[in-house]
N, C-alpha and C positions, 0 to 999 in steps of 0.2 A: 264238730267244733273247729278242726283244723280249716275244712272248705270253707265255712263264716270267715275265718280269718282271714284265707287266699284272696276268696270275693273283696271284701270289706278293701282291705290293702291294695289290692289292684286298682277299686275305683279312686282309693283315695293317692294312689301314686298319677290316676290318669288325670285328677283334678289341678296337680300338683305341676305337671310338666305338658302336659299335651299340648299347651298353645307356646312354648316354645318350639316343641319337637318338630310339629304336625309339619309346617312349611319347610325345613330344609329335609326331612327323610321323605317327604311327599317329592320334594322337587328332585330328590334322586333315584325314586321308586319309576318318577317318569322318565328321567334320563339312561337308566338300566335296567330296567323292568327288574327288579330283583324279587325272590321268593323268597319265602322261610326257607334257611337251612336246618334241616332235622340234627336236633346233633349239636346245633350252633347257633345265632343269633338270629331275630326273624326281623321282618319287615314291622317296623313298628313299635320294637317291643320296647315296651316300660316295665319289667319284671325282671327275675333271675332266670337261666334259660332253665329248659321245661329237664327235673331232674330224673334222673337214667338209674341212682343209688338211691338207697333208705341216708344214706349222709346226705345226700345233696337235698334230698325232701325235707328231712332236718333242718336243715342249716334253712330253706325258705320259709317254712312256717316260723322258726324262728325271726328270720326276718322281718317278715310281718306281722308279726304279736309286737316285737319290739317297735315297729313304726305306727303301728294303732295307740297302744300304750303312749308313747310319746308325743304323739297327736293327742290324744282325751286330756293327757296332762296339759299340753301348752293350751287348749281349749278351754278347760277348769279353769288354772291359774289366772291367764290372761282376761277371763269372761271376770271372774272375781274383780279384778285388778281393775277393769276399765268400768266395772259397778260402780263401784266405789268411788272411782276420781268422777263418777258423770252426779251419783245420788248425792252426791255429799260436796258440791261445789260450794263455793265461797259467794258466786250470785245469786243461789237459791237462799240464800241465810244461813248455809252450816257454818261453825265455827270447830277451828282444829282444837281435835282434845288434846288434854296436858297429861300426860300418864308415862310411868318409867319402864312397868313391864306385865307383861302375866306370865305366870307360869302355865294356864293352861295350855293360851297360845304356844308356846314353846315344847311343851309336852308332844301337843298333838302334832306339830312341821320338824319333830322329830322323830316320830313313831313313826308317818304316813311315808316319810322318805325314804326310810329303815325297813319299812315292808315292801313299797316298789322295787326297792334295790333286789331286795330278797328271791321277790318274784321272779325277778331278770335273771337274777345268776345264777337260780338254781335250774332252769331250762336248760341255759347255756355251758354249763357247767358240762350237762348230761353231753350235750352237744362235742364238746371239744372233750371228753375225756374218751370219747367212740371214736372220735376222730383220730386218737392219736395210740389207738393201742392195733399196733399191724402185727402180734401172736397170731401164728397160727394161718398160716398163710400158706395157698395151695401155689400159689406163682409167684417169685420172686424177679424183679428187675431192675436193671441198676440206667438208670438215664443220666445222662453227661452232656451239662450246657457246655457249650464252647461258640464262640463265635463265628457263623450264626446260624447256628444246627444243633442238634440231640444225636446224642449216639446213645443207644438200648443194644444192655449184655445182658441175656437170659440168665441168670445166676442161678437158681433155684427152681424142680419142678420140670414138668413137660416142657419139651425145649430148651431144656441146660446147655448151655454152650454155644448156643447161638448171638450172633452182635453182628448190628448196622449202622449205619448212619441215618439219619433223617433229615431230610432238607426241603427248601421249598420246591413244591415245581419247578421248573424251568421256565414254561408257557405262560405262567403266573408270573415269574418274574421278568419275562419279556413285555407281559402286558405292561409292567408299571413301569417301566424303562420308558417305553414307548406313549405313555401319557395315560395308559386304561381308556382306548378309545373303542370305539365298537360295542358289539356285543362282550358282557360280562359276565361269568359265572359265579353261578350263587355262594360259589366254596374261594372266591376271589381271596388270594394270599391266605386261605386257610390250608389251601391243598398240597402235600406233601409227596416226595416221592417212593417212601417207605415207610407206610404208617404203624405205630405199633399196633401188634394183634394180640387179641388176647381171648379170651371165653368165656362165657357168659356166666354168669352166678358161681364164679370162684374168686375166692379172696385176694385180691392180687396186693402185693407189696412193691412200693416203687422208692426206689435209694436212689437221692438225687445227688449228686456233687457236680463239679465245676472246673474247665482245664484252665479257666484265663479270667473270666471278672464273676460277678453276682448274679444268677439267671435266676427265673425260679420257674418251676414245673403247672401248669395250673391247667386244669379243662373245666368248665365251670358245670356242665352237666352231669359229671363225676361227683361233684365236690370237693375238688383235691386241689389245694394249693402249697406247694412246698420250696422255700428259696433254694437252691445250688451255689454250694458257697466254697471255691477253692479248696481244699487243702482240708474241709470238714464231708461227714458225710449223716446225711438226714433222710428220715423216713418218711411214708403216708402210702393208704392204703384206699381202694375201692373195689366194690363189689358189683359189676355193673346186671341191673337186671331184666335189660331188653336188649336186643341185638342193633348194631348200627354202627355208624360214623360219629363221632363226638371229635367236635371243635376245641383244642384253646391255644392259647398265647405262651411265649415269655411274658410273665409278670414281676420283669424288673428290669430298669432302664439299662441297659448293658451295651450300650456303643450305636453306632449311628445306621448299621443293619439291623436295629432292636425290633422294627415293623416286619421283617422279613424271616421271622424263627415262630411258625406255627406249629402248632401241635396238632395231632390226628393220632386219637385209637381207635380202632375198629374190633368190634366187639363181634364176636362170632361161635357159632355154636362148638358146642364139644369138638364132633366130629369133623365139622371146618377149619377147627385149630390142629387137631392129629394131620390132617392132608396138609396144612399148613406149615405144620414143622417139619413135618418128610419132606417138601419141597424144598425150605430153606436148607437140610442140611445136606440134601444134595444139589444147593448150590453151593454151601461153602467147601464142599468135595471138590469140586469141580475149578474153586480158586486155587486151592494146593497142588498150584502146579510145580511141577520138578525147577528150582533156581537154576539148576544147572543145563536146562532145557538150552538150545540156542534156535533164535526166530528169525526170520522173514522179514526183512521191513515192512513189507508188503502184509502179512500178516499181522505182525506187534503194532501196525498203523488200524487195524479196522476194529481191533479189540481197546487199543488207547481212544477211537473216538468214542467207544460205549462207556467207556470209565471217565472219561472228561464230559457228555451230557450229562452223565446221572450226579458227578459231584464237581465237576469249577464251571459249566457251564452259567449257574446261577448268578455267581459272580464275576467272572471276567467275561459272560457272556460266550454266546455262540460264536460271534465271529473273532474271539479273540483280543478285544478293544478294551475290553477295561471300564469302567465307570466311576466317576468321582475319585475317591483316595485307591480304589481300586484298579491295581497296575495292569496294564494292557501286558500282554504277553506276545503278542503280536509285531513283530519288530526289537523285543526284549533282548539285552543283550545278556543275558544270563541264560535264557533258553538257545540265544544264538552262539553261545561260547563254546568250543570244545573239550575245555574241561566239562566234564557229566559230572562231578561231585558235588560243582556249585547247588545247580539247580534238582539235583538228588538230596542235599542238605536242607532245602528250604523247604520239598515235600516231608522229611521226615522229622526238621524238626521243627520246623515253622519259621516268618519272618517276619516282623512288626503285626499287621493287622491281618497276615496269612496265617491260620492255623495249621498244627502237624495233623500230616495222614500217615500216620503210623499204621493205624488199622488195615488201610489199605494191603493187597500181597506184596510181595515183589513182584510179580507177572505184572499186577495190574500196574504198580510206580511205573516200572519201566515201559509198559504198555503208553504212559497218559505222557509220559515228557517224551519219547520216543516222534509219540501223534503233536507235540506244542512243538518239536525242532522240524517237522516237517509238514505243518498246515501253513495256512494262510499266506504271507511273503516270507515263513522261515524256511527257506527250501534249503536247509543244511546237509542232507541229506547224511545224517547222522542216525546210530542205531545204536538205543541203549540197550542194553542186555538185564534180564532178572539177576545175573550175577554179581550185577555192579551193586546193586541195589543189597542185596544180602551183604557183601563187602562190608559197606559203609552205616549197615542199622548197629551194628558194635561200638562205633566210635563216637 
């Protein structure tokens, strides 16, 4: 019954929009030869993408019972409607009746609406009340919008104590810097530089909050959409149960990098998640480093340029320039300053449209301003210390 419905709804979605679609997603299929992405939006598609969870399978036969449904109705009513005005016109010799009411009429466009209702909500009902019970849960994690990246802290479960950030590519955001000319790939602005991992057929829980505006959490093959909302903290839950890359967005307008905050989980077997948290937690071994270490410029310079690709590259760019409301650092006179508290201040606690990297170590801060006072024309030859850094996270 459900495949009737998928069928049914898909043609009647392709009747519905295909002759708007067909020429602009044609005319960019030929411009970037784009494929389906597994995981995420295809070439063409008129549907929800293809679901990965028993919720997200849900939630589309839903979808399309409720657009069939509402289709037969607007069909019914309207075919009644335009009967009636065409058999019973005024030039054929009908004449309008003179009558105050029926009560059958009335009975029956009260019962008939009273049971379509019913139909709906009791589906739906089942729908969102699955949806929103995360008991019982084999992995727990906490995702943190902030502009315009996700940070994921293992909270619960295999992998406790693990947290990263998550941002766009880099390569991806140089493309659209640069106009997205060339060759394009299929995961364009969906591809991330640390995607969440997770394992296959266990229940995962995802607690969403928010350091700075309204984000919300969503992959649409999952089924899961949950807003991140400052200062509150919300739940949702998925079970995914095929291995892969699953695509989604920020889905809520949250500032003018709101295109540039994808999501990426990657789903993987049991024993690819075990290798996968031993590796992370000896890399976060590896970040505790001694504060009281003292480094090499030459050294704290080649480790700050791996800590500024993987997170301000995105934004101020490789070469240091900056982009729109986005301040160049290159020539800055805060990175060129000799006070180091400045520009230690602003990584730890943020500065207008700069978020804090708190998370960040101290190795790594003083690794990335150490590499921004001595790239490009800042040749200050200035050297921060992890000490300064540890100093100044108290105050």
């Amino acid at each position: 019954m459900k495949s009737i419905f998928n069928k049914l709804a898909s043609l009647l979605q392709t009747a519905v929009i295909w002759a708007g679609a067909w020429g602009g997603t044609a005319a960019f299929t030929l411009a970037h030869a784009v494929n389906d992405l597994p995981g995420g939006p295809g070439v063409r598609q008129m549907d929800l993408h293809a679901p990965a969870t028993k919720i997200a399978e849900e939630q589309r036969w839903l979808h399309n019972f409720m657009m069939i449904l509402c289709t037969v109705i607007f069909i019914a009513v309207f075919s009644v409607m335009f009967y009636s005005i065409w058999k019973h016109r005024k030039s054929v010799g009908h004449k309008a009746a003179n009558f105050h009411e029926s009560v059958t009429v009335e009975v029956i466009w009260t019962i008939v609406p009273f049971i379509i209702v019913i139909g709906m909500a009791l589906p739906a009902t089942k729908v969102l009340v699955a949806s929103k019970d995360t008991t019982n849960a084999d992995l727990t994690i906490k995702a943190t919008g902030q502009q315009w990246k996700w940070g994921y802290d293992y909270i619960k479960g295999e992998g406790e104590g693990i947290g990263f950030v998550s941002t766009l590519d880099s390569a991806h955001r140089e493309m659209s810097n640069n106009g997205a000319k060339g060759v394009i790939p299929d995961d364009y602005l969906l591809k991330v530089d640390n995607p969440l991992v997770v394992p296959v057929n266990k229940k995962v829980r995802i607690i969403t909050t928010a350091n700075d505006v309204i984000h919300a959490f969503a992959v649409n093959s999952l089924g899961i959409k949950q807003d991140a909302i400052p200062g509150f903290v919300r739940d949702t839950w998925f079970r995914a149960e095929r291995t892969g890359s699953f695509h989604g967005q920020c889905q809520e307008l949250c500032g003018k990098e709101h295109a540039y905050m994808p999501i990426e989980v990657k789903v993987v077997t049991a024993a690819e998640y075990t290798v996968w948290v031993a590796d992370q937690k000896k890399k976060a071994a590896a970040k505790l480093d001694d504060p009281a270490k003292v480094w090499t410029l030459a050294d704290i310079n080649k480790r700050g340029e791996q800590v500024y690709a993987a997170n301000c590259a995105a934004c101020h760019q490789a070469n240091g320039k900056g982009a729109g409301p986005i301040l160049p650092l290159d020539g800055s006179g805060i990175v060129q300053d000799a006070d180091h508290t400045k520009q230690i201040n602003v990584l730890l606690k943020g500065r207008n449209a700069m978020p804090a990297w708190p998370q960040l170590s101290d190795t790594d801060i003083a690794a990335v301003i150490s590499y921004t006072k001595n790239s490009w024309s800042n040749k200050t030859g200035q050297l921060v210390q992890p000490a300064e850094i540890l100093a100044q996270r108290g105050k």
